[in-house]
C-alpha positions as a Markdown table, in Angstrom:
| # | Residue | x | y | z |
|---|---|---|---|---|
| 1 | Unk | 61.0 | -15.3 | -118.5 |
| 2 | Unk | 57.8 | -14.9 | -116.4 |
| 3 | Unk | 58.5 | -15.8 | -113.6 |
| 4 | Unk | 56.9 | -16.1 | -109.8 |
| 5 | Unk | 58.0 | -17.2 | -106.5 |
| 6 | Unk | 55.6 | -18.9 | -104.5 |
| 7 | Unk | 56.4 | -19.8 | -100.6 |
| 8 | Unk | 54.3 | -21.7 | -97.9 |
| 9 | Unk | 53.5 | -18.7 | -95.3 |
| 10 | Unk | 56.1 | -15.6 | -94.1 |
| 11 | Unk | 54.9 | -16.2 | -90.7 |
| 12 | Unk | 58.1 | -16.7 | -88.7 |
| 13 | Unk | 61.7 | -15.8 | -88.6 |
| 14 | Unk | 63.6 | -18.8 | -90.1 |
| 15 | Unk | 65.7 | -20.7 | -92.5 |
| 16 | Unk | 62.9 | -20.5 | -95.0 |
| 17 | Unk | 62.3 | -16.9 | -94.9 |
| 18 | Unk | 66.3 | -15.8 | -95.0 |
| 19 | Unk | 66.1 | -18.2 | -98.6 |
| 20 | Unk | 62.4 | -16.8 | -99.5 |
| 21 | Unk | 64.5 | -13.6 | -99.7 |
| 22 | Unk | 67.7 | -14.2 | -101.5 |
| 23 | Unk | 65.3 | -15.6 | -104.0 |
| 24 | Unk | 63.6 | -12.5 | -104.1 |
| 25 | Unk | 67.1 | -11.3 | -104.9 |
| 26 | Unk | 67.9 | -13.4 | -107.6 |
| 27 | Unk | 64.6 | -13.1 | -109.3 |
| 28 | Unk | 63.8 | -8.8 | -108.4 |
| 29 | Unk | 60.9 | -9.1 | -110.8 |
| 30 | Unk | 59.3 | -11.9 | -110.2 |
| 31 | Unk | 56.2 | -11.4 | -107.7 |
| 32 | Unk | 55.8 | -13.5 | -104.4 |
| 33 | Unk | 52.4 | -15.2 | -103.1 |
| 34 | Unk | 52.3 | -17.1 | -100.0 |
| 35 | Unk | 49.3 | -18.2 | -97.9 |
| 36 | Unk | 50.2 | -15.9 | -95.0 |
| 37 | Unk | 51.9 | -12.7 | -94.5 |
| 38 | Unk | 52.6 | -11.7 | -91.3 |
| 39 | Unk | 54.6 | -8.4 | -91.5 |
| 40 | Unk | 55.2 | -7.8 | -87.5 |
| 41 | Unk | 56.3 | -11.2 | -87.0 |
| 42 | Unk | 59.2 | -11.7 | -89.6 |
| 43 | Unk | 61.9 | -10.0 | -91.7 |
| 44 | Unk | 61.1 | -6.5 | -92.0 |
| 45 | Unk | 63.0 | -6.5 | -95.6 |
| 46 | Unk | 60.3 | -8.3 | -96.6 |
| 47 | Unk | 58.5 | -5.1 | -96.0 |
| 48 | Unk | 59.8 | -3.8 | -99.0 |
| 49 | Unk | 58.3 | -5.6 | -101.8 |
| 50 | Unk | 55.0 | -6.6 | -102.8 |
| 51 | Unk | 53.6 | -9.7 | -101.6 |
| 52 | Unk | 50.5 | -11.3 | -102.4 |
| 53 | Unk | 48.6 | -13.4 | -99.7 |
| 54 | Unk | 45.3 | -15.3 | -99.5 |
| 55 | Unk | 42.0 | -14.4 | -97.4 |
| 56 | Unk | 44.2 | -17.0 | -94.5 |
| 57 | Unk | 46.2 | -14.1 | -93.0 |
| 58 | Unk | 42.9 | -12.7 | -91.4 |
| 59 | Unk | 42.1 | -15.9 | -89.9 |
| 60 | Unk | 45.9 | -16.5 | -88.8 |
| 61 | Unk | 46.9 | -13.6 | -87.8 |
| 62 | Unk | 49.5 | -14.8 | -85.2 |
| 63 | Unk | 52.5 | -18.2 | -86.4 |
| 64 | Unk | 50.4 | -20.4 | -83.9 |
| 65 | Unk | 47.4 | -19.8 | -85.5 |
| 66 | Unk | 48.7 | -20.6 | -88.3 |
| 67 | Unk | 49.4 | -24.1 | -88.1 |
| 68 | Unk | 46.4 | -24.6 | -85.5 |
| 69 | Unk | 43.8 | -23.9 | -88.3 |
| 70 | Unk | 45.8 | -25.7 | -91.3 |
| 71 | Unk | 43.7 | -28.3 | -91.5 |
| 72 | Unk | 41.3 | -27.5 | -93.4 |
| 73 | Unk | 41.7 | -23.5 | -94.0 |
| 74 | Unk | 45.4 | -23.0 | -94.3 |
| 75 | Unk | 45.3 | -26.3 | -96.7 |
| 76 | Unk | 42.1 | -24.6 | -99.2 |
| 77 | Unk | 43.9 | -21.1 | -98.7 |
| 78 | Unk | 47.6 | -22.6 | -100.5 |
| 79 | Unk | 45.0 | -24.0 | -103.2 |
| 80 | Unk | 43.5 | -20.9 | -103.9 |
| 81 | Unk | 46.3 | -18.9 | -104.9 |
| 82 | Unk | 46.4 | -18.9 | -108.6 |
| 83 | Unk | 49.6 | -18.7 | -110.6 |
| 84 | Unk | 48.4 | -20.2 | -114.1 |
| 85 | Unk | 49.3 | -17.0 | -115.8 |
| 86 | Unk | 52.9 | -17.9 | -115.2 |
| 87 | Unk | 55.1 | -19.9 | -117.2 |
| 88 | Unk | 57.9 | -20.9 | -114.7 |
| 89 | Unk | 57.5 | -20.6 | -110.9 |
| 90 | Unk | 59.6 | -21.7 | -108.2 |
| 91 | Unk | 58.6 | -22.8 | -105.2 |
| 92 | Unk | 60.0 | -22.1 | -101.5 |
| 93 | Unk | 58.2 | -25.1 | -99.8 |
| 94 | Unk | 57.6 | -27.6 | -98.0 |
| 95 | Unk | 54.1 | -27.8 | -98.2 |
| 96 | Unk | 51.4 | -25.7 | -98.9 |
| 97 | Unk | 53.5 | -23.8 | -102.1 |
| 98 | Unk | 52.9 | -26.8 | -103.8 |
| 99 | Unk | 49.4 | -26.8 | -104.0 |
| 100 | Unk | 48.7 | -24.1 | -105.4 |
| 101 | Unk | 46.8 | -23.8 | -109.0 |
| 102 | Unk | 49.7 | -23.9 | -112.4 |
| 103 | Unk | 49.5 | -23.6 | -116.0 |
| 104 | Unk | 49.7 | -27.1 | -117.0 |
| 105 | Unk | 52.9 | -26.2 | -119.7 |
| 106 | Unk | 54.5 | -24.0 | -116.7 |
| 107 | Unk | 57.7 | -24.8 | -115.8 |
| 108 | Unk | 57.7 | -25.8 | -112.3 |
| 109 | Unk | 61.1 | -26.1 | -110.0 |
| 110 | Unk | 60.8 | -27.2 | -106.3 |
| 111 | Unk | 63.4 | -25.9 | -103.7 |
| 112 | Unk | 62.5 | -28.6 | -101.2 |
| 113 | Unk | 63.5 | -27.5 | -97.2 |
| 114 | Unk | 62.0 | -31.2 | -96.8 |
| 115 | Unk | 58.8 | -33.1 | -97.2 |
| 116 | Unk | 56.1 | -31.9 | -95.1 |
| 117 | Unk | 57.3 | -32.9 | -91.7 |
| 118 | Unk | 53.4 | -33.1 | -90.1 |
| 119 | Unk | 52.3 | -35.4 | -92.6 |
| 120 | Unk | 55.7 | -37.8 | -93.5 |
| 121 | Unk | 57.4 | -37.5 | -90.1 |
| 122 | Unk | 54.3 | -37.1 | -87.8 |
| 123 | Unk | 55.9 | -38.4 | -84.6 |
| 124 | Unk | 58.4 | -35.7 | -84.4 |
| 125 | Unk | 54.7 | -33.2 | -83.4 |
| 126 | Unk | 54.5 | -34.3 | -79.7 |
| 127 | Unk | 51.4 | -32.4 | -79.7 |
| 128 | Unk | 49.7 | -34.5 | -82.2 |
| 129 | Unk | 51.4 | -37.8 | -81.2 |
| 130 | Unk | 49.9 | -37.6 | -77.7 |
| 131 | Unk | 46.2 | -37.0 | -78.8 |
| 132 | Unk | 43.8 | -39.5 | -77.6 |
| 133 | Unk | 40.2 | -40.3 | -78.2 |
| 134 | Unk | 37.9 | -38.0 | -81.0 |
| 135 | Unk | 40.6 | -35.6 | -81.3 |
| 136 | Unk | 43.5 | -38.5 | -82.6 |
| 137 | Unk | 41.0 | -40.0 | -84.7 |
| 138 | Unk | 40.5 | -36.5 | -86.5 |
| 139 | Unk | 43.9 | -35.9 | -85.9 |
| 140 | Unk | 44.3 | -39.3 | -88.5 |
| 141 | Unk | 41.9 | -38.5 | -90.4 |
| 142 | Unk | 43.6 | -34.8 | -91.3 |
| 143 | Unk | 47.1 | -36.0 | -91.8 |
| 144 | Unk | 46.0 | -39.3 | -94.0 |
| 145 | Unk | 44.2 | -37.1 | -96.2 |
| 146 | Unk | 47.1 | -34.4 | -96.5 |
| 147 | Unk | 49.5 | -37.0 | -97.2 |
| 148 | Unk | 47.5 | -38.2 | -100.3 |
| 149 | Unk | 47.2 | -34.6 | -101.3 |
| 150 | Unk | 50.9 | -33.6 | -100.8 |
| 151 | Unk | 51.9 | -37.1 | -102.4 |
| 152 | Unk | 50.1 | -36.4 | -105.6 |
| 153 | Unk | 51.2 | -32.4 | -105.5 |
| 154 | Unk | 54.4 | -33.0 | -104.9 |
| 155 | Unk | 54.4 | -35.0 | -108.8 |
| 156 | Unk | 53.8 | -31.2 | -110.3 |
| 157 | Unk | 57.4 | -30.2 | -110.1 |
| 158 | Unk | 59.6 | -30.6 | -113.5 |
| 159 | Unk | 62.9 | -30.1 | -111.5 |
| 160 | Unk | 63.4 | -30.7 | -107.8 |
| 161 | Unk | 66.5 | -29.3 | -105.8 |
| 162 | Unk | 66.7 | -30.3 | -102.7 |
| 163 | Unk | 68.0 | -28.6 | -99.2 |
| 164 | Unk | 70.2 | -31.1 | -98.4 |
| 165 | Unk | 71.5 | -34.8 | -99.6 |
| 166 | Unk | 70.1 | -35.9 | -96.8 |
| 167 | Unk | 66.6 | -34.1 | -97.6 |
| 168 | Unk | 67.3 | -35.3 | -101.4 |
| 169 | Unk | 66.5 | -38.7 | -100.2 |
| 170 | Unk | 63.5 | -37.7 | -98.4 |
| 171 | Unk | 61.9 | -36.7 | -101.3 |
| 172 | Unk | 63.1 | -39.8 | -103.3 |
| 173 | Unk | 61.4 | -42.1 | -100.2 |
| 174 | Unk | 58.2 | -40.0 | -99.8 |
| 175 | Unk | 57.6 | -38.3 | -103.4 |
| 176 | Unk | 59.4 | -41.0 | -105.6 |
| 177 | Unk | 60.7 | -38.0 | -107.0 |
| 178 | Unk | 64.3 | -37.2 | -109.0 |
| 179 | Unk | 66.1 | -34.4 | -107.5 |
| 180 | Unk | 68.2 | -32.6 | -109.9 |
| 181 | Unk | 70.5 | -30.5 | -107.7 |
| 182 | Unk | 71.8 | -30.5 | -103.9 |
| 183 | Unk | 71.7 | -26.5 | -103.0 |
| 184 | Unk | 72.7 | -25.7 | -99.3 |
| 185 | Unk | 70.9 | -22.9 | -97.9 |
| 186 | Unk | 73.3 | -19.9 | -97.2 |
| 187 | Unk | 73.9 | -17.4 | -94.7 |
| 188 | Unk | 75.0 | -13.4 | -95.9 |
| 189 | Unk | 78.7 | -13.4 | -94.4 |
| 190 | Unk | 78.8 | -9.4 | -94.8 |
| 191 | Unk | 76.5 | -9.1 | -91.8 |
| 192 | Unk | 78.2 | -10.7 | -89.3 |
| 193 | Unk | 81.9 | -9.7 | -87.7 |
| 194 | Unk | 84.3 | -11.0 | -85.4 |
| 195 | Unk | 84.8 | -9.7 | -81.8 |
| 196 | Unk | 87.9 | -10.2 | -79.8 |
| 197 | Unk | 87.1 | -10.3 | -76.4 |
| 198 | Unk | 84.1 | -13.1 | -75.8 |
| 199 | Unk | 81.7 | -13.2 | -72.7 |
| 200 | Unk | 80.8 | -16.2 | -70.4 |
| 201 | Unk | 77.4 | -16.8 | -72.1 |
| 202 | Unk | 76.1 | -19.7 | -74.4 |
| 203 | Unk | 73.4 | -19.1 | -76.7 |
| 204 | Unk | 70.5 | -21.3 | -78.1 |
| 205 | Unk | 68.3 | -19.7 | -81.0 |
| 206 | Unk | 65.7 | -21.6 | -81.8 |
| 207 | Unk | 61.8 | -22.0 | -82.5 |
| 208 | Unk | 60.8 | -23.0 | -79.2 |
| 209 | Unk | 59.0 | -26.8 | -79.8 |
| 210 | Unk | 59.7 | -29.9 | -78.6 |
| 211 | Unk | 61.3 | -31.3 | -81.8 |
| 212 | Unk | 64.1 | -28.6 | -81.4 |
| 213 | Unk | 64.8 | -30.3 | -77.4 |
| 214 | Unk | 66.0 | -26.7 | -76.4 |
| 215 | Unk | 64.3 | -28.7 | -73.0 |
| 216 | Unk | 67.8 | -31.2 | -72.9 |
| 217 | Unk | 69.7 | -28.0 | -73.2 |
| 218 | Unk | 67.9 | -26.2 | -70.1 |
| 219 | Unk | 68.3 | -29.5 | -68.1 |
| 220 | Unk | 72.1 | -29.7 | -68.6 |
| 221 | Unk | 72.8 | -25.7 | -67.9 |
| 222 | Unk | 70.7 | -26.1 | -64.8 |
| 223 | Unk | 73.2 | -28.6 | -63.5 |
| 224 | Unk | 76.2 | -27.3 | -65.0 |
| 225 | Unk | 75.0 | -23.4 | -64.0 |
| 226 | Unk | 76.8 | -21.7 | -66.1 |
| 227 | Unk | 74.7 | -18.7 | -68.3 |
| 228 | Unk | 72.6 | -19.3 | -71.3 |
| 229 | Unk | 70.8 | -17.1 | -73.5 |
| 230 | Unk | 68.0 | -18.7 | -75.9 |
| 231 | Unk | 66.3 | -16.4 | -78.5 |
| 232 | Unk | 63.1 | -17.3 | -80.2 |
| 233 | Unk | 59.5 | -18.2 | -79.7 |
| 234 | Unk | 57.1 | -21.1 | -79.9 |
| 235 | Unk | 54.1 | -23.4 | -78.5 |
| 236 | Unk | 56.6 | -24.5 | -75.5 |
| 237 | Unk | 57.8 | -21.2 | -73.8 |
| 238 | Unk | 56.4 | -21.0 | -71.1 |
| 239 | Unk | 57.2 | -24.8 | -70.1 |
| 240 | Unk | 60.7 | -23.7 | -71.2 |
| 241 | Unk | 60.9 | -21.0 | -69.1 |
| 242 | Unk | 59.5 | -23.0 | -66.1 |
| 243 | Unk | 61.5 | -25.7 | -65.8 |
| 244 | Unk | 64.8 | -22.9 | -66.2 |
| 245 | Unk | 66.9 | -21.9 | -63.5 |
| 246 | Unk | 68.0 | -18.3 | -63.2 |
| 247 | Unk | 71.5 | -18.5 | -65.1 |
| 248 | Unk | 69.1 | -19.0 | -68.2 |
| 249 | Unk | 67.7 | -15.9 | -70.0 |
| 250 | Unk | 65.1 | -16.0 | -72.7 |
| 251 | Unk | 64.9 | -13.2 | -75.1 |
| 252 | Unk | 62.4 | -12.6 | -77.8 |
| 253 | Unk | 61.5 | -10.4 | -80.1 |
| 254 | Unk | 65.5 | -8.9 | -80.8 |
| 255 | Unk | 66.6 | -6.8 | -83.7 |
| 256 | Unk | 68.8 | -8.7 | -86.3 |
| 257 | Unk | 72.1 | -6.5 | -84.9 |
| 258 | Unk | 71.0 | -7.8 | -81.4 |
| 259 | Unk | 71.3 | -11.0 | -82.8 |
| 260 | Unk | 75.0 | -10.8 | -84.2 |
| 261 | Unk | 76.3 | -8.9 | -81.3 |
| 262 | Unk | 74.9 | -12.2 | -79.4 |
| 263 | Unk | 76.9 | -14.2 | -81.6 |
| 264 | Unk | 79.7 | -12.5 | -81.4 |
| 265 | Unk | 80.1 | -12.4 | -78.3 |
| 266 | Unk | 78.8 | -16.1 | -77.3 |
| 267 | Unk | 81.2 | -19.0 | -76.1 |
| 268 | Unk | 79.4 | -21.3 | -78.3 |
| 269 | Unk | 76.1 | -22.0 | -80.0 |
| 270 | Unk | 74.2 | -25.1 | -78.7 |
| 271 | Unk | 72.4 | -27.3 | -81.3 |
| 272 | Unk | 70.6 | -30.2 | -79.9 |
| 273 | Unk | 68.1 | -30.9 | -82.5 |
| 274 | Unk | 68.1 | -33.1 | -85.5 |
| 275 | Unk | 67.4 | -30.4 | -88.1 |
| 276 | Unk | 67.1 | -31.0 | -91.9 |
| 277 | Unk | 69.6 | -28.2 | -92.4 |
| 278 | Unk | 70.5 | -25.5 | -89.6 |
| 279 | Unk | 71.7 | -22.1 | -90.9 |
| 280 | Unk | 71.7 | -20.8 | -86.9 |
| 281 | Unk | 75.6 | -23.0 | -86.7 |
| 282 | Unk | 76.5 | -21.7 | -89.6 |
| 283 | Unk | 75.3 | -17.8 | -88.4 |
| 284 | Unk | 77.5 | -18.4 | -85.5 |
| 285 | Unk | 80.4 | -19.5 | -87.4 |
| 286 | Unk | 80.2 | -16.4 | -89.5 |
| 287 | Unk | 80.9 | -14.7 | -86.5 |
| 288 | Unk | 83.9 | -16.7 | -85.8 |
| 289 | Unk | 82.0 | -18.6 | -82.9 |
| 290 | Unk | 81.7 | -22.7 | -82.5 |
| 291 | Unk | 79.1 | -25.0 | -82.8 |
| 292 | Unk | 77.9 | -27.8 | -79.7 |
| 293 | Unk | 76.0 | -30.1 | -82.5 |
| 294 | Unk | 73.8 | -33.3 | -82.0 |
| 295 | Unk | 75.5 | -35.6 | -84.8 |
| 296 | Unk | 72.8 | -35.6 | -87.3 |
| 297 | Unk | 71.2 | -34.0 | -90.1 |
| 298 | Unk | 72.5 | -31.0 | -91.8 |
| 299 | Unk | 75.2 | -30.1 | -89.7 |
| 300 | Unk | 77.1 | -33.1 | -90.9 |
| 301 | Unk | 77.4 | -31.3 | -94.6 |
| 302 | Unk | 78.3 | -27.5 | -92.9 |
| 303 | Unk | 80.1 | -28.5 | -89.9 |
| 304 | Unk | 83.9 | -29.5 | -89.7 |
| 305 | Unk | 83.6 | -31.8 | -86.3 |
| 306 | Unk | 86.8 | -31.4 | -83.9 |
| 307 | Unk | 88.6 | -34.7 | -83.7 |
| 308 | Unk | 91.3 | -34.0 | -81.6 |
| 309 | Unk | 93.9 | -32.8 | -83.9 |
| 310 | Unk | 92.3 | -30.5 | -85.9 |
| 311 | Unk | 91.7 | -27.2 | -83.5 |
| 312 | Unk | 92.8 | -24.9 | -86.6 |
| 313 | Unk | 90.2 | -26.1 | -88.7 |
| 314 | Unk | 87.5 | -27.3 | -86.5 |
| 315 | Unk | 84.4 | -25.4 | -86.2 |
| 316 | Unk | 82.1 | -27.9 | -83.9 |
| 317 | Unk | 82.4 | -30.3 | -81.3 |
| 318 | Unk | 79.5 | -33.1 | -81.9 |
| 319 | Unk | 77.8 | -34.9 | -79.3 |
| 320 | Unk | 76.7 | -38.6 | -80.4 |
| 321 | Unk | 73.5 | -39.0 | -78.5 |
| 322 | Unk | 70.6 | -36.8 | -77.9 |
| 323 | Unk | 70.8 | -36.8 | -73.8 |
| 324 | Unk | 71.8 | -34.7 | -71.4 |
| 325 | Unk | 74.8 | -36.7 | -70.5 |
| 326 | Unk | 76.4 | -36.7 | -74.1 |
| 327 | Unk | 75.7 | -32.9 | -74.7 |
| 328 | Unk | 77.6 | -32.1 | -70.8 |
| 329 | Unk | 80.2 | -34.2 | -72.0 |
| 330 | Unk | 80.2 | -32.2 | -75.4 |
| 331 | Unk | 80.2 | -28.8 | -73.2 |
| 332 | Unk | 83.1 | -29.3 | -71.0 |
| 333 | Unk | 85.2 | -30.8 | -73.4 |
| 334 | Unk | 84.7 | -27.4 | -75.3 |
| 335 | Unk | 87.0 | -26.2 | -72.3 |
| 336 | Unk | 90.0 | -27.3 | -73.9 |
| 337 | Unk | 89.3 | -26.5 | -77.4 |
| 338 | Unk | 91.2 | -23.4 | -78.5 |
| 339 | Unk | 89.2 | -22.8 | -82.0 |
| 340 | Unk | 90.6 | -20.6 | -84.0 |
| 341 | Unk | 87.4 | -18.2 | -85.0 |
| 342 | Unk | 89.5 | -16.5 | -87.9 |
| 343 | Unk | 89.0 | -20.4 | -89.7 |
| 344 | Unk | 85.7 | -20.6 | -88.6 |
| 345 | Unk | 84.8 | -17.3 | -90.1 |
| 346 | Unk | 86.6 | -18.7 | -93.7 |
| 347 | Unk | 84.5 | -21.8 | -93.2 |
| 348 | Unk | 81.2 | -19.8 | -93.2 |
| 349 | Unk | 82.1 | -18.0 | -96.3 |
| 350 | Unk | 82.1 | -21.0 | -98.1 |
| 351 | Unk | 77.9 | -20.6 | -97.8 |
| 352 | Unk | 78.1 | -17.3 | -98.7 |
| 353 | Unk | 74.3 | -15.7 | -100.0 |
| 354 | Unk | 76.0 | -14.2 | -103.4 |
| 355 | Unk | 77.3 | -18.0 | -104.2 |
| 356 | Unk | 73.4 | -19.0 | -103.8 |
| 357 | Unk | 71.9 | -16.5 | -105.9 |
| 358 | Unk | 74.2 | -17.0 | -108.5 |
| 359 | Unk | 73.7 | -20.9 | -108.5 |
| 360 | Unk | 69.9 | -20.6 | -108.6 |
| 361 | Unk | 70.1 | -17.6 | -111.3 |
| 362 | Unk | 72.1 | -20.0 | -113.4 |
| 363 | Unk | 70.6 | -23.5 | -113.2 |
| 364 | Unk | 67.0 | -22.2 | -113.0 |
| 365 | Unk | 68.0 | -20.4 | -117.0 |
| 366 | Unk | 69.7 | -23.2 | -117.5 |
| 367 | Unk | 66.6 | -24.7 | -117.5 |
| 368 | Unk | 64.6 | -22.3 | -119.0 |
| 369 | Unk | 66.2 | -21.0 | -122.2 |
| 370 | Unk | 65.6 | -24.2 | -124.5 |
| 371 | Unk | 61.6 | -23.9 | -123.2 |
């Protein structure tokens, strides 16, 4: 089987990335190409293999340049990489993976994080919804013309498997697309550990942009004044970190055994966004730590919500509506909640990263052997 992995851009520290690698894992052999490599700036395992960019990682060489350039470089670089010598490749993607150049008999499978969110969900990019003038008109001009070009890109793929059921139908509405399979991103349970004793702190980790309203958060802790810790980067940190009062600390740049021991030892994870997936709740439940969730999006398929009876088996209290008075409501009532992190931990393993990598090892030669 000749086989090659191609993923958008290993720019960041995310979701993405963590699954980029466990398919590196699954498929040891099979070379990687991205638009962007940014070695200082994500996993450092990735450090360790060989990974073939495009001519884009001089021009971007920080995340925010990255996606400030897309349009028109970042978009020509993800169709110059050339993988027609391949017969099977699977893509990491949500965009620019998808564009790049294929042997027309290749065998082409599509693990979908979710239709490109600039182009199909534009009005979660406050930055790009509150253009006016010459810049929103070539601000239109960009994302009507990537839209055509993702529509008729994202038709390539033989098989699609999709993040989530609630990304599956995504790609149904936008690509009119079958998805084959539902495969939740895991988490590697054998990193994280339980602690005993647990300090007073609450922790956010998040990329710092508006979509991911770590802002509601701050509001709330301000009032309530009780310590936060957020972890992570983005175009809004330094209006994050101004509108802050001093009981919240930002941290960037951590280790990954900073991380867990932040876990560990955190009260709760706070998760006020609508995300596609999530693995950060599910992180902190390998650590025997509970979830604060906004009721939506992926949490829903790896969270079990508290309902009042079910303190054993709970491992998140959700909050209904994405203001500041339903996630204090959520916080305090978190009080009384005695979760039992032992359950939570059991939970976790349930998304464990060797259950992944044996799924995609056996449905992707599943699909391959009668070719």
């Amino acid at each position: 089987m000749n086989i090659a992995i191609v993923h958008d851009m290993i720019v960041d520290r995310g979701g993405a990335e963590r699954v980029l690698w466990l398919f590196h894992l699954a498929f040891p052999n099979a070379p990687v190409y991205t638009t962007a490599y940014l070695s200082e700036f994500t996993y450092p395992e990735f450090k360790s293999i060989k990974i073939h960019s495009t001519w884009y990682d001089k021009i971007a060489n920080t995340s925010d340049k990255y996606r400030k350039y897309y349009f028109p470089a970042g978009y020509l670089a993800s169709k110059s990489i050339d993988l027609r010598k391949y017969d099977v490749i699977l893509q990491s993607t949500t965009h620019g993976a998808k564009y790049a150049k294929f042997n027309k008999d290749a065998r082409i499978f599509s693990y979908c994080y979710t239709p490109f969110r600039l182009v199909w969900n534009t009005e979660s990019y406050e930055s790009v919804v509150s253009v006016k003038g010459f810049k929103k008109k070539l601000y239109d001009f960009a994302i009507k013309y990537l839209r055509k070009k993702d529509y008729e890109s994202a038709q390539r793929p033989n098989y699609y498997i999709a993040m989530t059921q609630e990304t599956a139908s995504r790609i149904k509405n936008n690509y009119h697309a079958k998805v084959d399979v539902v495969m939740n991103p895991p988490i590697d349970c054998q990193k994280y550990y339980l602690t005993e004793k647990i300090s007073d702190y609450y922790l956010i980790v998040s990329r710092l942009e508006s979509y991911k309203k770590v802002d509601l958060a701050i509001k709330v802790f301000n009032r309530l004044g009780i310590p936060l810790k957020i972890v992570g980067n983005g175009t809004q940190k330094e209006y994050l970190k101004s509108i802050a009062n001093k009981n919240i600390e930002f941290l960037h740049g951590i280790s990954d055994e900073q991380l867990i021991r932040l876990y560990s030892f955190a009260k709760a994870l706070i998760f006020p966004q609508y995300e596609d997936y999530g693995l950060t709740p599910l992180e902190a439940n390998a650590c025997g730590r509970p979830v604060i969730a906004y009721a939506r999006g992926g949490v829903l398929e790896t969270m079990v919500p508290f309902n009042g009876k079910n303190e054993n088996e709970a491992t998140a209290i959700f909050f209904n509506a994405q203001n500041e008075e339903s996630l204090e409501e959520a916080i305090l009532k978190s009080y009384n909640v005695q979760f039992n992190s032992v359950a939570i931990r059991k939970h976790a393993e349930l998304f464990d990263a060797q259950i992944f990598i044996k799924k995609i090892q056996e449905y992707i030669k599943s699909k391959v052997i009668p070719f």
